[in-house]
GUMI-834739 format. One record per atom (N, C-alpha, C): residue in one letter; atom name; x, y, z. Coordinates in Angstrom, 3 decimals. Layout:
% GUMI-834739
PT  code  site      east     north        up
PT     a    CA         X         Y         Z
...
This chain:
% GUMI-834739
PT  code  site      east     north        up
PT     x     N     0.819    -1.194     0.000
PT     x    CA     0.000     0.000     0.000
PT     x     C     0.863     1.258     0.000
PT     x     N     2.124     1.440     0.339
PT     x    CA     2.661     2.135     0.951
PT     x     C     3.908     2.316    -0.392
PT     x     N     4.175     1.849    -0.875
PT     x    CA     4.800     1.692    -2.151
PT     x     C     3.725     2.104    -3.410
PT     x     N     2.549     1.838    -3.351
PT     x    CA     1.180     2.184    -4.258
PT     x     C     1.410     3.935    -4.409
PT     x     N     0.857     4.515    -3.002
PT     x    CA     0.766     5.779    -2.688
PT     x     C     1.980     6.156    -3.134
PT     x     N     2.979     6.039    -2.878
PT     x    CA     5.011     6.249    -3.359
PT     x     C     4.604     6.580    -4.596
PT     x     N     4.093     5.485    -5.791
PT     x    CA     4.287     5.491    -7.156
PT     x     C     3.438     6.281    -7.400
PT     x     N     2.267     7.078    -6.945
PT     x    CA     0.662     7.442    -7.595
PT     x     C     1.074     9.043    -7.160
PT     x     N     1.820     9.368    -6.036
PT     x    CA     2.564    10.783    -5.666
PT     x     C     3.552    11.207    -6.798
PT     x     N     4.480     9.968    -6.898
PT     x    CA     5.979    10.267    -7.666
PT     x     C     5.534    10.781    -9.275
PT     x     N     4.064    10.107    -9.497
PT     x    CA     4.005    10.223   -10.900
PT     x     C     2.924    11.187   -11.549
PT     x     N     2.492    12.012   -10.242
PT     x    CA     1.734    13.125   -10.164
PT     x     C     2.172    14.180    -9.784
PT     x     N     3.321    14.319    -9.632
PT     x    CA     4.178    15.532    -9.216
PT     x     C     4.710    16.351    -9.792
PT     x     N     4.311    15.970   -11.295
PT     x    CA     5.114    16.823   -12.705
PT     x     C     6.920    16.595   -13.049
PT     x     N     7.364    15.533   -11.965
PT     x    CA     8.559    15.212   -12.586
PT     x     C     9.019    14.508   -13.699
PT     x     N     9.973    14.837   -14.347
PT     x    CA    10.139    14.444   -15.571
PT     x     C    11.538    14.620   -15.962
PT     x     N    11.991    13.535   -17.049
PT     x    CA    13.412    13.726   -17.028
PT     x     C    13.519    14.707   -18.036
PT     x     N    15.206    14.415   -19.148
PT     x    CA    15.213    15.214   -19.883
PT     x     C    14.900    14.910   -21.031
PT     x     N    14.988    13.457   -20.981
PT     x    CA    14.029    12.767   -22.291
PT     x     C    12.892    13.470   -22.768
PT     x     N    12.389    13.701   -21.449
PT     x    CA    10.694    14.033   -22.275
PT     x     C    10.895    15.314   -22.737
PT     x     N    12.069    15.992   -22.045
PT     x    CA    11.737    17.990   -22.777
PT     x     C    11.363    18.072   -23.936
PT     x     N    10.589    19.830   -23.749
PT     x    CA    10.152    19.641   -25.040
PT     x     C    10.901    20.918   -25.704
PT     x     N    10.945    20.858   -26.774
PT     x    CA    11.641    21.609   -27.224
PT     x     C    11.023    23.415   -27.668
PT     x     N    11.554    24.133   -27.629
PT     x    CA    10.639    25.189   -27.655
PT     x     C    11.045    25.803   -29.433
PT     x     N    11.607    25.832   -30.252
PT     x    CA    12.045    25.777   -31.091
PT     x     C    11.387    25.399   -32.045
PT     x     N    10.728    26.315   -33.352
PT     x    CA    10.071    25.191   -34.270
PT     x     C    10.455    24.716   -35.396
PT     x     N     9.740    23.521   -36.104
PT     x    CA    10.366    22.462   -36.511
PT     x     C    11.281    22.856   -37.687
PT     x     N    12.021    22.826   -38.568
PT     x    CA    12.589    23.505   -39.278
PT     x     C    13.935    24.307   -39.046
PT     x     N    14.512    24.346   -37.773
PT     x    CA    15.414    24.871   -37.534
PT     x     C    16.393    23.415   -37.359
PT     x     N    16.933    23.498   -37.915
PT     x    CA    18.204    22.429   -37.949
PT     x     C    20.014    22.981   -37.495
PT     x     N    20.091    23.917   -38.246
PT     x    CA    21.270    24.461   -37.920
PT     x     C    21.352    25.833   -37.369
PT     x     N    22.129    26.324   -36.186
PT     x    CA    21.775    27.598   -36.026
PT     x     C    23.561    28.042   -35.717
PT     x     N    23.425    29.316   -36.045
PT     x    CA    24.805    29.874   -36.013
PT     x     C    24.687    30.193   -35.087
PT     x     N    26.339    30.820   -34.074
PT     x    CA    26.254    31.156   -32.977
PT     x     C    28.203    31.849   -32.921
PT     x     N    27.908    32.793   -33.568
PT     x    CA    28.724    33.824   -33.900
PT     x     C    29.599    34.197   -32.386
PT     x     N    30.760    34.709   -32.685
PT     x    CA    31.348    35.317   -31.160
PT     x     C    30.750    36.221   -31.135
PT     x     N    30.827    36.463   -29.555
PT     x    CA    29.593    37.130   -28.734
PT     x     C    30.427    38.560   -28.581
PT     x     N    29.731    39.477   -28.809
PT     x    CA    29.879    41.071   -29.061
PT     x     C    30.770    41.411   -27.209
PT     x     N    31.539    41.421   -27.061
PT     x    CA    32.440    42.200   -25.793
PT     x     C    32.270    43.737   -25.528
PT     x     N    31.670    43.902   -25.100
PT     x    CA    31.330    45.483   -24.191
PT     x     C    32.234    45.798   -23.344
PT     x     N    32.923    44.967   -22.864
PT     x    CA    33.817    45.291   -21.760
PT     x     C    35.332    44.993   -21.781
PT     x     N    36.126    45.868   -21.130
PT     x    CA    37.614    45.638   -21.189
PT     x     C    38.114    43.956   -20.872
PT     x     N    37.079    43.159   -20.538
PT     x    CA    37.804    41.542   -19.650
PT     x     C    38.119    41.190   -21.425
PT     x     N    39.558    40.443   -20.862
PT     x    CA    40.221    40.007   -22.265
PT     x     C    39.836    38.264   -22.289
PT     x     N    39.100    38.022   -23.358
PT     x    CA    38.531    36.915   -23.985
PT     x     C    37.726    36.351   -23.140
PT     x     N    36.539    37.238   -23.068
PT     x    CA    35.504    37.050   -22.010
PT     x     C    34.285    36.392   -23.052
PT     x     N    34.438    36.986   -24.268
PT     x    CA    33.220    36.806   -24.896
PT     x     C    33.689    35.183   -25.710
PT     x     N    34.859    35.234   -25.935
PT     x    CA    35.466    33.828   -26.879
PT     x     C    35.246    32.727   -26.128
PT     x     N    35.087    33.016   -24.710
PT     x    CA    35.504    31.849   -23.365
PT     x     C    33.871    31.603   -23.592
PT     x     N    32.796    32.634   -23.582
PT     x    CA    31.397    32.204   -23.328
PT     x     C    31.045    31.619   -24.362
PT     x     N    31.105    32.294   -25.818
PT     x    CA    30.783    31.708   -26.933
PT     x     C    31.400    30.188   -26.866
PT     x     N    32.474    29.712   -26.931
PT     x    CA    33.098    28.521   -26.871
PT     x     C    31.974    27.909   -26.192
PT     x     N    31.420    28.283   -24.572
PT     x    CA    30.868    27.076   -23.690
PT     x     C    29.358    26.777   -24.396
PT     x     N    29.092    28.136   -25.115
PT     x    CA    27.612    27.738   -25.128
PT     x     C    27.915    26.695   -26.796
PT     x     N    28.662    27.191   -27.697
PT     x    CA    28.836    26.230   -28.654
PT     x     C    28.848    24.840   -28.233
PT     x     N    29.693    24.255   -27.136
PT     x    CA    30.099    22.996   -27.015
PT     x     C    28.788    22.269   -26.127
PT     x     N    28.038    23.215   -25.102
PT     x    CA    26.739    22.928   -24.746
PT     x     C    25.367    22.585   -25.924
PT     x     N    25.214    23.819   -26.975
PT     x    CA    24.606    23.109   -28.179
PT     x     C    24.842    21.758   -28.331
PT     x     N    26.211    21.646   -29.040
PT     x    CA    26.687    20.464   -29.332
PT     x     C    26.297    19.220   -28.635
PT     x     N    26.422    19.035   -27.802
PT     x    CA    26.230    18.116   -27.000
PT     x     C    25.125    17.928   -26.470
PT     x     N    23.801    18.890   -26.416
PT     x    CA    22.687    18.484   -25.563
PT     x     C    21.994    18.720   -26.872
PT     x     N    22.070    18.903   -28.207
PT     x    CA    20.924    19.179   -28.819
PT     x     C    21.399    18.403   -30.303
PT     x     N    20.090    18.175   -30.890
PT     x    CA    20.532    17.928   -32.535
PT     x     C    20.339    18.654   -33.453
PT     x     N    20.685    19.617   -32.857
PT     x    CA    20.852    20.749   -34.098
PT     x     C    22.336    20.455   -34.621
PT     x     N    22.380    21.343   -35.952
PT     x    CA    23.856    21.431   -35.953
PT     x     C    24.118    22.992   -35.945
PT     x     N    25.870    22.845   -35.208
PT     x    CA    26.018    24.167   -34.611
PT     x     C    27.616    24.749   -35.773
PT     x     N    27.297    26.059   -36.091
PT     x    CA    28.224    26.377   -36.892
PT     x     C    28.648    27.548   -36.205
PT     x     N    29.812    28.212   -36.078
PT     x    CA    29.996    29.943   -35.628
PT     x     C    30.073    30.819   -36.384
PT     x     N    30.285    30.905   -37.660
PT     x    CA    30.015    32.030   -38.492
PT     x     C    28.815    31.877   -39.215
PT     x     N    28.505    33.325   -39.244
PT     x    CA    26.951    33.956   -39.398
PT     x     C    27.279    34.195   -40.964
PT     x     N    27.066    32.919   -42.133
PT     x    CA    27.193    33.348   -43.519
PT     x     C    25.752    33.338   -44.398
PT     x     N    24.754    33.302   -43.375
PT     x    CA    23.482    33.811   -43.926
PT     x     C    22.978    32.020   -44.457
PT     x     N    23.525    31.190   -43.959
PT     x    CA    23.113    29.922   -44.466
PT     x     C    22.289    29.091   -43.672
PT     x     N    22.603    29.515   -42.199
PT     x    CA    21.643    28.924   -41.122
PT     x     C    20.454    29.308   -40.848
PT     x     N    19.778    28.093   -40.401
PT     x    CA    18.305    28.110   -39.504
PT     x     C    17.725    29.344   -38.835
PT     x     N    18.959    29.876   -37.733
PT     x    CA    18.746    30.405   -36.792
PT     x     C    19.718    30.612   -35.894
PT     x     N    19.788    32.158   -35.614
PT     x    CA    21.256    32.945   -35.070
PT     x     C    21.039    33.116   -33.844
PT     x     N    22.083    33.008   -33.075
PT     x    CA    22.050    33.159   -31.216
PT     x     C    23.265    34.240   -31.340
PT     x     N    22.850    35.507   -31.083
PT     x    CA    23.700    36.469   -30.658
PT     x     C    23.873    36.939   -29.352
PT     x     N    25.025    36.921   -29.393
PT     x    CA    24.649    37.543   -27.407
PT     x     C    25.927    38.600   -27.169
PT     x     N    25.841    39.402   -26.293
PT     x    CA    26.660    40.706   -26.206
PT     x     C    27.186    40.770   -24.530
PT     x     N    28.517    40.409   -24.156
PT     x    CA    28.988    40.366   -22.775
PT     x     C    28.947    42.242   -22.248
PT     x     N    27.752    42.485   -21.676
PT     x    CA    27.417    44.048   -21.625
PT     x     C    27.996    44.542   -19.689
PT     x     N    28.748    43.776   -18.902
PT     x    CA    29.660    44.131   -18.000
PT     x     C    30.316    42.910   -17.033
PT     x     N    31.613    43.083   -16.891
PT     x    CA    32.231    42.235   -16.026
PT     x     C    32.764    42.592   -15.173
PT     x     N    32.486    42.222   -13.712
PT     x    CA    33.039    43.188   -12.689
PT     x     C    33.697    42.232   -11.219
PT     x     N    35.114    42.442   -10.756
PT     x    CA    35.091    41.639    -9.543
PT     x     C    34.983    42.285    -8.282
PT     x     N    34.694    41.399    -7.417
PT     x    CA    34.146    42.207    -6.224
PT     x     C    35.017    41.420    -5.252
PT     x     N    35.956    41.921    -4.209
PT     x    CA    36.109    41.437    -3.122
PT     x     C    34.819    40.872    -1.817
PT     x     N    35.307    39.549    -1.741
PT     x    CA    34.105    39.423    -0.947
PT     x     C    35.014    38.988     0.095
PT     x     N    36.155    38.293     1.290
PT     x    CA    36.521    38.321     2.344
PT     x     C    38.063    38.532     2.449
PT     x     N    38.216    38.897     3.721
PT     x    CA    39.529    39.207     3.657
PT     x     C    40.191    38.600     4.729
PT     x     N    41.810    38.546     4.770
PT     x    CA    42.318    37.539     5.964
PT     x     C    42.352    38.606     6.951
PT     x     N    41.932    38.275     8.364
PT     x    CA    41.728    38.925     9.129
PT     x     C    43.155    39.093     9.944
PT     x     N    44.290    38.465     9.725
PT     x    CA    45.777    38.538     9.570
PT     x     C    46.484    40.016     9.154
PT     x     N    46.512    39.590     7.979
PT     x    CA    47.311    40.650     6.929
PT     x     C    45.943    41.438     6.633
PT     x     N    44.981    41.810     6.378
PT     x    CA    44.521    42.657     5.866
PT     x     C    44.008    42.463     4.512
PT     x     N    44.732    41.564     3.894
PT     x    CA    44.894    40.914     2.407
PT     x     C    43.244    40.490     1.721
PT     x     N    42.702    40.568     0.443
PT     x    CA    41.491    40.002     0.182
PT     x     C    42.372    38.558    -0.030
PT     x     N    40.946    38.001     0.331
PT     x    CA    40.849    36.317     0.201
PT     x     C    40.456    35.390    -0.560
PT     x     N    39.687    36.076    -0.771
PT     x    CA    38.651    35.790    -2.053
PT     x     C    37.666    36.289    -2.815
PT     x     N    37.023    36.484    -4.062
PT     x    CA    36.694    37.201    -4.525
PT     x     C    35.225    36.479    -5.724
PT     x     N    34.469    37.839    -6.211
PT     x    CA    33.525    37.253    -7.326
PT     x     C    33.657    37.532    -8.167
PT     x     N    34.023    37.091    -9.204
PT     x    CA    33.350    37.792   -10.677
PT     x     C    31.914    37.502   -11.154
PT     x     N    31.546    38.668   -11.791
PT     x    CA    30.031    38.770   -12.250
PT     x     C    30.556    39.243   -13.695
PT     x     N    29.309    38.292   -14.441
PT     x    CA    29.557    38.909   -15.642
PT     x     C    27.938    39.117   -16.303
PT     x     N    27.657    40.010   -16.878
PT     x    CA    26.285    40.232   -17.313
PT     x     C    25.906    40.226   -19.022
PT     x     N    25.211    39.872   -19.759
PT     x    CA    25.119    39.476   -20.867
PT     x     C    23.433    39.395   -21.415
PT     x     N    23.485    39.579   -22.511
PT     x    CA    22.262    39.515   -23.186
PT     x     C    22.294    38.933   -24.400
PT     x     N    21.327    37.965   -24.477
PT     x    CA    21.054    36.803   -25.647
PT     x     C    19.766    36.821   -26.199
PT     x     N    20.240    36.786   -27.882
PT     x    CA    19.053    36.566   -28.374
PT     x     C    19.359    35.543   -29.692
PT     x     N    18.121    34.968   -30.023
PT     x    CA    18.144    33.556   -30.812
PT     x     C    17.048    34.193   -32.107
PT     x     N    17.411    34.516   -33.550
PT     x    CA    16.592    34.943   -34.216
PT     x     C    17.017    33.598   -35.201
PT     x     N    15.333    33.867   -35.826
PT     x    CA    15.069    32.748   -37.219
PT     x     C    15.586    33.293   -38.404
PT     x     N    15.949    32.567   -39.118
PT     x    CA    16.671    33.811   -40.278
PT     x     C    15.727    34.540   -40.639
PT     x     N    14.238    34.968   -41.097
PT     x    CA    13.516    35.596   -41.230
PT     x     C    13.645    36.996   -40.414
PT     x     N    14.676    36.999   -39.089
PT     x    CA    14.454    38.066   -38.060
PT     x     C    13.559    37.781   -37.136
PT     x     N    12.501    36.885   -37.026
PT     x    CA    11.659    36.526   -35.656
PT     x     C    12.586    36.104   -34.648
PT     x     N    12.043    36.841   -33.687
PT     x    CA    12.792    36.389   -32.605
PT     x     C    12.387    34.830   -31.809
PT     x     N    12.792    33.962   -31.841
PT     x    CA    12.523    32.717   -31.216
PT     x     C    12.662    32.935   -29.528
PT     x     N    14.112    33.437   -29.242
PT     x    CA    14.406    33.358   -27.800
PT     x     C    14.756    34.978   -27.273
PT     x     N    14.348    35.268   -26.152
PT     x    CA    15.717    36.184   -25.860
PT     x     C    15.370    36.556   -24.283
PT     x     N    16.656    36.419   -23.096
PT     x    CA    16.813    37.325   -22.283
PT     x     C    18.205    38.385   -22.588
PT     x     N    17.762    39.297   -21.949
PT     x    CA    18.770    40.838   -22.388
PT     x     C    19.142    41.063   -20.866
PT     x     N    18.746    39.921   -19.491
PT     x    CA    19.591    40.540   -18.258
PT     x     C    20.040    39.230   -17.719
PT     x     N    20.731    38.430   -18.457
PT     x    CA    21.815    37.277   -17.618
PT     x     C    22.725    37.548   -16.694
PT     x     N    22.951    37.284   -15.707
PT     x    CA    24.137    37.766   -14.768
PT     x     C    24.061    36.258   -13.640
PT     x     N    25.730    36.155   -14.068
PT     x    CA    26.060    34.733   -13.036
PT     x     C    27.315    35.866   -12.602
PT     x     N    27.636    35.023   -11.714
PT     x    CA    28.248    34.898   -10.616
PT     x     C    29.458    33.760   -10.123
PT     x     N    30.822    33.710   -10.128
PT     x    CA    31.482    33.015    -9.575
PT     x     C    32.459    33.583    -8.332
PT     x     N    32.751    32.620    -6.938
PT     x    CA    33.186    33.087    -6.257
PT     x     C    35.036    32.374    -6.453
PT     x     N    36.090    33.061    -6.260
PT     x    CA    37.191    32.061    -6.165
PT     x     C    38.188    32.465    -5.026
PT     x     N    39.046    31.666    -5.021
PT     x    CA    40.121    32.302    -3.699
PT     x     C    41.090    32.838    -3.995
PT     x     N    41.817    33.902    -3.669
PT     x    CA    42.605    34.647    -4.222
PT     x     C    44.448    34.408    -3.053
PT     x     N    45.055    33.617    -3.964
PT     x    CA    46.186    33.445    -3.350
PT     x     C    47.173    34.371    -2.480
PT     x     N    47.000    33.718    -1.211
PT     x    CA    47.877    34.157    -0.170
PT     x     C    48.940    34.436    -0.136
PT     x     N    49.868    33.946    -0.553
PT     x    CA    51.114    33.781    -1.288
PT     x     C    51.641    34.704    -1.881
PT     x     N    52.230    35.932    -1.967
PT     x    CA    52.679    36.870    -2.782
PT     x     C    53.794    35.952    -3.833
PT     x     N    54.594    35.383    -3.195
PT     x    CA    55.745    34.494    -4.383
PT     x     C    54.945    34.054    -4.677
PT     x     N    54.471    32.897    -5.019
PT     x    CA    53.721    31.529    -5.635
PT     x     C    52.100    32.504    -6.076
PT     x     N    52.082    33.972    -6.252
PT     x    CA    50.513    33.952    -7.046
PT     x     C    50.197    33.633    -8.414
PT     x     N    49.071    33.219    -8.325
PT     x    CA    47.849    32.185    -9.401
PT     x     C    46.588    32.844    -9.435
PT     x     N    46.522    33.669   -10.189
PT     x    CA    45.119    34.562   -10.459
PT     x     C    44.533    33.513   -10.724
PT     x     N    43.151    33.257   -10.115
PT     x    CA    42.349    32.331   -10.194
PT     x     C    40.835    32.983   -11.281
PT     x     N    41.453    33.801   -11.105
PT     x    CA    39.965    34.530   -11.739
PT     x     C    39.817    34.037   -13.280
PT     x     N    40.621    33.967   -13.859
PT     x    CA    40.304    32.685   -15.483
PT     x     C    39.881    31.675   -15.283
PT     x     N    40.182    30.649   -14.046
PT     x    CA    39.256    29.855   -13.860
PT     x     C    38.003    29.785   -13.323
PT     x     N    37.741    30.587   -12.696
PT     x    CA    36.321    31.191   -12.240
PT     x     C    35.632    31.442   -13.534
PT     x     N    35.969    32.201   -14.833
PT     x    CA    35.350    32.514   -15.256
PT     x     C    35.176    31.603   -16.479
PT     x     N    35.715    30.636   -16.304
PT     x    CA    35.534    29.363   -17.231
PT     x     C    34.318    28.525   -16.299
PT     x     N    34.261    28.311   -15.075
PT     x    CA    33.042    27.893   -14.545
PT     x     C    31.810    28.788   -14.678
PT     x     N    32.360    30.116   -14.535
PT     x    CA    31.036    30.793   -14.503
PT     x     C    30.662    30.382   -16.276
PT     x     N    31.082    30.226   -17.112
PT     x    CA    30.818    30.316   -18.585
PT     x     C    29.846    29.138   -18.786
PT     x     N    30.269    27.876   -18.227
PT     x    CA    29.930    26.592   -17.937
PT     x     C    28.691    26.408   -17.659
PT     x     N    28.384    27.087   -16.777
PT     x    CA    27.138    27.969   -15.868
PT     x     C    26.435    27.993   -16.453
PT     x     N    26.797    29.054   -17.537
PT     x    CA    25.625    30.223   -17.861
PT     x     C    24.989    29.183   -19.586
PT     x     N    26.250    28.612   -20.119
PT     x    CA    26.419    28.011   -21.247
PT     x     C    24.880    26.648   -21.004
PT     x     N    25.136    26.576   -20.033
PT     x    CA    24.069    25.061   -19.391
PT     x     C    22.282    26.056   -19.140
PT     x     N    22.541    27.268   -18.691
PT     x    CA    21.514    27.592   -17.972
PT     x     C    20.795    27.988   -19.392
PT     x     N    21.505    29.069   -21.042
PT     x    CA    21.218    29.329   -22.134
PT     x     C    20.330    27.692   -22.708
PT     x     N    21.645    26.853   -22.531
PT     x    CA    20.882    26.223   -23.712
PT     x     C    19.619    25.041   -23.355
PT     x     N    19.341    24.971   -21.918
PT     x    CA    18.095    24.674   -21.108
PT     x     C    17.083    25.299   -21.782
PT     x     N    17.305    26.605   -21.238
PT     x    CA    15.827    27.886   -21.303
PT     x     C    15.748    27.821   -22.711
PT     x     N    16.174    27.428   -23.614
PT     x    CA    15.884    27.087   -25.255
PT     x     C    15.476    26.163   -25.597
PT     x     N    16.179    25.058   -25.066
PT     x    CA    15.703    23.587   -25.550
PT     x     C    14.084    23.492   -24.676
PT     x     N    13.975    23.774   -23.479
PT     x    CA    13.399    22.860   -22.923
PT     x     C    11.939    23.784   -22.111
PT     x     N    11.265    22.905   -22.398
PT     x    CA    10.134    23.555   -21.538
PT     x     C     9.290    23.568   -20.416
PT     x     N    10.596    24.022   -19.707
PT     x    CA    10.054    23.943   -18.389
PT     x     C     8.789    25.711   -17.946
């Protein structure tokens, strides 16, 4: 009885894997370009690092096919524009005085047009967030902040190509 109720809850709860997503995209789009992403801001290869994650995220979670130059031959274009990147000290060693660790934020706006110009997708206020630790060490420093911002890319690359594919 108790296993009954388990299965009749579990399967009324709206969970669902990713099998079932549905795709929000209509039918006819097969290939979509996804051009490097427009840099607004002084961070050096901020926009190559994002474009890269969300390309290799396409790739891999969808069957589209994914090309990066915009030669007027594709389905459907994903442009997106890295519009500020900023780090923020967030703690410090209560020792030396020294920051400890830190965030980068980076903010961005995406949009997904049909070659016609309809817009299929778009948010215009993305903003992630990574926190990293900032080496103690004056000899031995390792700006960590490139790797932060390869996770944060990771991030954002997973969170883009969700809110497209899938309809939650």
């Amino acid at each position: 009885m108790t296993i009954a109720l388990f299965v009749v809850l579990l399967t009324g709860c709206g969970y669902h894997t990713s099998d079932h997503a549905q795709v929000k995209l209509p039918s006819g789009i097969n290939t979509i370009a996804v051009p490097i992403f427009v840099n607004k801001t002084q961070s050096y290869r901020a926009e190559q690092i994002l474009t890269e994650a969300v390309v290799r995220e396409f790739t891999s979670r969808s069957p589209y096919k994914v090309v990066t130059r915009d030669d007027g031959t594709a389905d459907a274009v994903l442009r997106g524009t890295v519009v500020s990147t900023n780090i923020y000290p967030l703690t410090y060693d209560s020792q030396t005085g020294r920051q400890s660790s830190a965030i980068v934020q980076i903010s961005l706006n995406v949009k997904l047009v049909d070659r016609r110009g309809k817009t299929l997708f778009e948010n215009p206020n993305y903003s992630f967030r990574e926190q990293y630790q900032v080496s103690r060490e004056v000899t031995s420093f390792f700006d960590e902040s490139p790797p932060a911002v390869d996770r944060l890319s990771r991030d954002f690359a997973r969170t883009l190509v969700a809110e497209i594919l899938e309809g939650f």
